[in-house]
N, C-alpha and C positions, 0 to 999 in steps of 0.2 A: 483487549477485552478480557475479564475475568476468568475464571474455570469453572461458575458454576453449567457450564453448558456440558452435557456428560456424553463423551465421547464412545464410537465405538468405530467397527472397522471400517463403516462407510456411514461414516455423520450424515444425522440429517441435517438440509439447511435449515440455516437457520431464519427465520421470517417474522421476528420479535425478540424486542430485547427491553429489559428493564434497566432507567438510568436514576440515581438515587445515589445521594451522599455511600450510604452504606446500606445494600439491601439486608444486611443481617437483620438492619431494623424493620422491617414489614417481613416477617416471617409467614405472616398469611399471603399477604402476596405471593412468595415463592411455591407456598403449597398450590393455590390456585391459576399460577402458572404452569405448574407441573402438571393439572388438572387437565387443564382446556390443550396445552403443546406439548404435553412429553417431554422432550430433548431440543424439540424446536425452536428455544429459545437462549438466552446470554442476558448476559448484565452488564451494565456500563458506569460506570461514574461522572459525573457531572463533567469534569475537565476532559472524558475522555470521548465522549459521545461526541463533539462536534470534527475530531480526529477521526474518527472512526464513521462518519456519512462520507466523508471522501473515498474510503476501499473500495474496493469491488464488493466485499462480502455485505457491505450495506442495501447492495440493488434488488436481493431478493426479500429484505424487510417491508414486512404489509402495516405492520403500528411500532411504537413504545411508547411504554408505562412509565410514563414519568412519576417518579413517586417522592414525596417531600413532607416535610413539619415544619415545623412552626420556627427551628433555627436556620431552615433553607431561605427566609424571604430577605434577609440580606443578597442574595444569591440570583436575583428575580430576573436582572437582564440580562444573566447569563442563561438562567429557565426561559426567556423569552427571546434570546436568539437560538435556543436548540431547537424549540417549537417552529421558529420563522423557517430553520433549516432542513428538517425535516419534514414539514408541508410542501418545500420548495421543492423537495425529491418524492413527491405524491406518497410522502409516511404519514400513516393516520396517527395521530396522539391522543393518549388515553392518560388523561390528568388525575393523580389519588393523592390526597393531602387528608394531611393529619392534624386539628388545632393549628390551620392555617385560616387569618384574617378574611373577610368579605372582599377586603379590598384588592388583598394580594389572588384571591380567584376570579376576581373580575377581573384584572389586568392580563392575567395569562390565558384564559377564556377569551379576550380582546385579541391577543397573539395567538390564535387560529384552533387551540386545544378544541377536539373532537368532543372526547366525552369527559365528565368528570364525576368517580367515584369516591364516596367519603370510605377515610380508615381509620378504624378495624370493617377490613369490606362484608359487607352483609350479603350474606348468603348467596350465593350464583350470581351474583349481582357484576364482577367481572366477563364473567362467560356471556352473559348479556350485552356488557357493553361491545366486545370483540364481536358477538355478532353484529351486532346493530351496524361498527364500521366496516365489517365484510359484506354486508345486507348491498347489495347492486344497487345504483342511482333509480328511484322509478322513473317510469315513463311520461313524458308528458300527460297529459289527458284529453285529448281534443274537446272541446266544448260541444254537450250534448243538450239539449230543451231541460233535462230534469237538472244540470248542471249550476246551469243560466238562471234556473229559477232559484236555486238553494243559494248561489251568490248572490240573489237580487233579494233572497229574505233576510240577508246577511245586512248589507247596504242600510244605506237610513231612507228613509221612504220617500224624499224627495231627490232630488236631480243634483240640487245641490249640497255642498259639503256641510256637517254639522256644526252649531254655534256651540261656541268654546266660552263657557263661565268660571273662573276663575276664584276663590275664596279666601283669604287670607287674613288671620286677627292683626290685630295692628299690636295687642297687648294680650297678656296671658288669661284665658280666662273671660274671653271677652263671646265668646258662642262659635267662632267661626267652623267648625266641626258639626254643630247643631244647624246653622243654616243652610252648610252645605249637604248635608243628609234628606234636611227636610225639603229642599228645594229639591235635590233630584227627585224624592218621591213625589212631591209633588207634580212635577214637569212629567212623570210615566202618567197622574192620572189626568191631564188637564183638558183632553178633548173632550167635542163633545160629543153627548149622547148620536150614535148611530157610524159614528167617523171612527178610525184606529185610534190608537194613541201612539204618539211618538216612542220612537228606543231613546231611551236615557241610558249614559254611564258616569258611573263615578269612579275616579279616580284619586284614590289614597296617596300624594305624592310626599306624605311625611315620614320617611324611612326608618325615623328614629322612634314616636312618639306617636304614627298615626293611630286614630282610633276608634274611624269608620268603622270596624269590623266588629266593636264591641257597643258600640252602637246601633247596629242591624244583627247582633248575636252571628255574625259570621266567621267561619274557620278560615284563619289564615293560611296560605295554601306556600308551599315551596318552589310549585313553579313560578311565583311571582319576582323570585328571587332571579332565577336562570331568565325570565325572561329580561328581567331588567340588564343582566349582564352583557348580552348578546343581541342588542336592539337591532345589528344588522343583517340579522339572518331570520327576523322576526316577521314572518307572515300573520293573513289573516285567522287560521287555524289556531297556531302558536298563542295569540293574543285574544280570543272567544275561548282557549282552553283553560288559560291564566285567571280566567277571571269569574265570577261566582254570582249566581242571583240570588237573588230577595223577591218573593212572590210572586216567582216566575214573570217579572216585569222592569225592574232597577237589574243592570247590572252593573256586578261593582269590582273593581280592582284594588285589595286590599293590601294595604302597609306589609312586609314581609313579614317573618315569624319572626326573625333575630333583627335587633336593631342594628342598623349598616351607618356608616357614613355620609353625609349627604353628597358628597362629593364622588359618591358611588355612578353616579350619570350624570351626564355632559350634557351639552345644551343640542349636540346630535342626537342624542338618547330620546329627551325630551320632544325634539321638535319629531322624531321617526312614528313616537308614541301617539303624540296629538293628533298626527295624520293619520296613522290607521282608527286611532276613534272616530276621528270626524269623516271617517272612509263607511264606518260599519252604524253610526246613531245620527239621531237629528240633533239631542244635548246629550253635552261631555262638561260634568261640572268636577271642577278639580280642587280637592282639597290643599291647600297648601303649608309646608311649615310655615312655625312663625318665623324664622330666619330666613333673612336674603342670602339667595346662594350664587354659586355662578348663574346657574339653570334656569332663575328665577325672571331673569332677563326673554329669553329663549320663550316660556308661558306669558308672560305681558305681551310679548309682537302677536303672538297665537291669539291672545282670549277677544274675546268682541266685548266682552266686560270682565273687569276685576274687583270684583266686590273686595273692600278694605271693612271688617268690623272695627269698630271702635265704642268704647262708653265715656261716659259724662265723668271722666276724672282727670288730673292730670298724667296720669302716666300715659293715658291714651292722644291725650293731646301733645304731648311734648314727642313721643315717637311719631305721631299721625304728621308734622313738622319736621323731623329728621327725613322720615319716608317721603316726605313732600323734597325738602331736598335734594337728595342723593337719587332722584330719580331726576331731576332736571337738572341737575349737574352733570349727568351721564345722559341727557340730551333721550331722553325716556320717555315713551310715552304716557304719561303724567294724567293726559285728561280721559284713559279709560276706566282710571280708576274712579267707583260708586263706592261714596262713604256712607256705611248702613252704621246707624247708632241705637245697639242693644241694650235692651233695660231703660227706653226714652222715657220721659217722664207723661205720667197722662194728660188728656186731655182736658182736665181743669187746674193742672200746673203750671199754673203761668209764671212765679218763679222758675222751675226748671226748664219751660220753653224760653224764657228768657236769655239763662243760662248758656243753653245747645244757641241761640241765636249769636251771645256774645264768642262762643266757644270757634263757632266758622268763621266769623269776621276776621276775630284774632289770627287765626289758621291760614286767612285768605281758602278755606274750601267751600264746596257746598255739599252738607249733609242730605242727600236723596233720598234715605229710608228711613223710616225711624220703625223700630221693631218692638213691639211693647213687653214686659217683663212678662213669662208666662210662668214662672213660678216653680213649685217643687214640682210640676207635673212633667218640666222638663226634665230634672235631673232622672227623675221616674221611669221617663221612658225609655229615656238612652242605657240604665240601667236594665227596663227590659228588651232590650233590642230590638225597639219599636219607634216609626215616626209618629210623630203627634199626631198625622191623621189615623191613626191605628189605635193610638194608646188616650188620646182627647182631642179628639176630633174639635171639641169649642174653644178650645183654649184659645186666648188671644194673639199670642204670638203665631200659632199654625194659620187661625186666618190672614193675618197679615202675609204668611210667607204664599198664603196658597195666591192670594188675590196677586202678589208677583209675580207669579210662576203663571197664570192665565194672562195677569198682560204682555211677560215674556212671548210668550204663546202666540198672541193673536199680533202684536208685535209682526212677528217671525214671519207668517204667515199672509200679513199683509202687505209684508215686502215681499215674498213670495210669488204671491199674483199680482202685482206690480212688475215683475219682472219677467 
């Protein structure tokens, strides 16, 4: 170990150490270690830190500050066997990176890292964290009548688990964003007069691109990030904190602030997610990229429908055929997916119904929705971060979606008391 540890006639031990290519480079780090431990601290470097958990003098350490940039993530399985080894010896780790990737803090956040501050550290913001992993494990809570209740207003208001609707364009440009907005709000207001109305959530699962949030003028929020990192330590708290409402009725879970990798969550991630929404709503309508991903897989077993938008041209049709494919070649289930066709033509186009008619044959599909153009009034609203029952209630395309969302509804419901 280094000599920043400053000696005198009876050392204190030492009970934290900072491990870092060279801490000369986090200068604030050493001031604010100085801060919070005086002398009760040291320093390590990367090669020497898994040397130095075997000593003796390691068994009085309570954390370390792993601190890294952006030329350490070459470096990552060795940053994630120090982690694995010092949690294996009950050391808490306190992760600080510098213009370090989404990707490289989600994997070492996966390898057990406690907490994790950004640097140049923001004010107290370490002495924080060292509390937080010094803070004593709470106590259970025995389950009391007011407890029982707060969890059961938590819950979705029936017995059973919430229906999982799915949304995905098939081509760029094609609404799937807009249906899926308007259909949760719709789905918050659809009971009827004198009954509740169900919990809706929407889920922004587009990492890169989503854009739920600026279509209900919602702030993207940072815990949405940390939660996705750490799906398995993710309670029901965690996931009602993460998440944000719209008129005090939709709640929504919004795309993160920084666009991340889609490959940021796993199909464990996914499937951990789906189950605490369909633990806490009665619908969970989930936005989807246009890209197939791994995960993508993982939401098709989940959804009870997978809405596919598509329109009346060929690039929709010749993906809407690919995606017809590469889902029953991987033995997929194939017949959840509901092809809505945005922008259909009207009701006295009998050319264009024609069209849509030759368009599913060819396809071998069947087109289930047909959603009518609703005009500038759509782009309108999503620009003011309004659904069409807010921003034009008449519009023809919001009737259309509302009248889905009530048969959805009563649907639900009637296999409900059926059961």
């Amino acid at each position: 170990m280094s000599s920043n540890v400053h000696h005198s006639q009876e050392p204190a031990p030492i009970v934290a150490c900072t491990i870092s290519r060279d801490v000369q480079n986090f200068d604030l780090l050493i001031e604010d270690m100085e801060a919070a431990l005086g002398e009760s601290w040291g320093d390590l470097g990367f090669g020497e830190a898994l040397a130095f958990f075997t000593q003796p003098d390691a068994e009085a350490l309570e954390f370390v500050a792993i601190a890294m940039d952006q030329e350490d993530e070459d470096d990552l399985v060795l940053l994630g066997e120090i982690i694995h080894q010092a949690r294996s010896r009950n050391i808490r780790v306190i992760l600080i990176a510098e213009d370090v990737s989404p990707a490289a803090l989600h994997q070492l956040l996966r390898q057990g890292a406690d907490e994790f501050v950004p640097y140049p550290l923001p004010e107290n913001e370490l002495e924080a964290a060292i509390q937080r992993i010094r803070a004593p494990e709470p106590a259970p809570i025995l389950p009391e009548v007011d407890e029982r209740s707060t969890a059961t207003a938590r819950k979705s208001t029936h017995d059973r688990e919430g229906v999982v609707m799915a949304v995905q364009g098939i081509a760029g440009g094609t609404g799937a964003t807009t249906f899926a907005v308007n259909l949760a709000w719709e789905l918050c207001n659809v009971a009827k007069k004198g009954k509740a109305n169900p919990r809706v959530c929407l889920l922004d699962l587009d990492l890169q691109y989503g854009s739920v949030s600026t279509f209900l003028d919602l702030p993207r929020r940072e815990s949405v990030f940390e939660l996705l990192s750490d799906t398995e330590s993710m309670d029901g708290d965690s996931f009602t904190a993460a998440m944000i409402g719209f008129e005090e009725k939709l709640q929504v879970l919004t795309s993160p602030t920084d666009m991340l990798p889609l490959d940021l969550i796993g199909s464990d991630d996914i499937n951990r997610l789906i189950a605490m929404a369909r633990q806490h709503f009665d619908y969970v309508v989930i936005d989807m990229p246009r890209t197939l991903v791994q995960w993508t897989e993982a939401v098709l077993n989940s959804a009870h429908i997978y809405f596919a938008l598509l329109e009346l041209d060929m690039r929709s049709a010749q993906n809407a055929l690919r995606l017809k494919r590469a889902l029953q070649a991987e033995d997929l289930p194939f017949q959840k997916l509901r092809f809505a066709l945005n922008r259909a033509p009207g009701f006295t186009d009998l050319s264009g119904k024609s069209r849509v008619k030759r368009m599913a044959e060819s396809l071998g599909i069947s087109i289930d929705l047909m959603l009518p153009d609703g005009g500038k009034q759509v782009t309108q609203g999503a620009d003011h971060g309004m659904p069409l029952a807010l921003s034009a209630a008449k519009n023809p395309l919001r009737k259309e979606i509302a009248k889905l969302a009530l048969s959805l509804h009563e649907l639900g419901q009637s296999e409900a008391d059926a059961a």
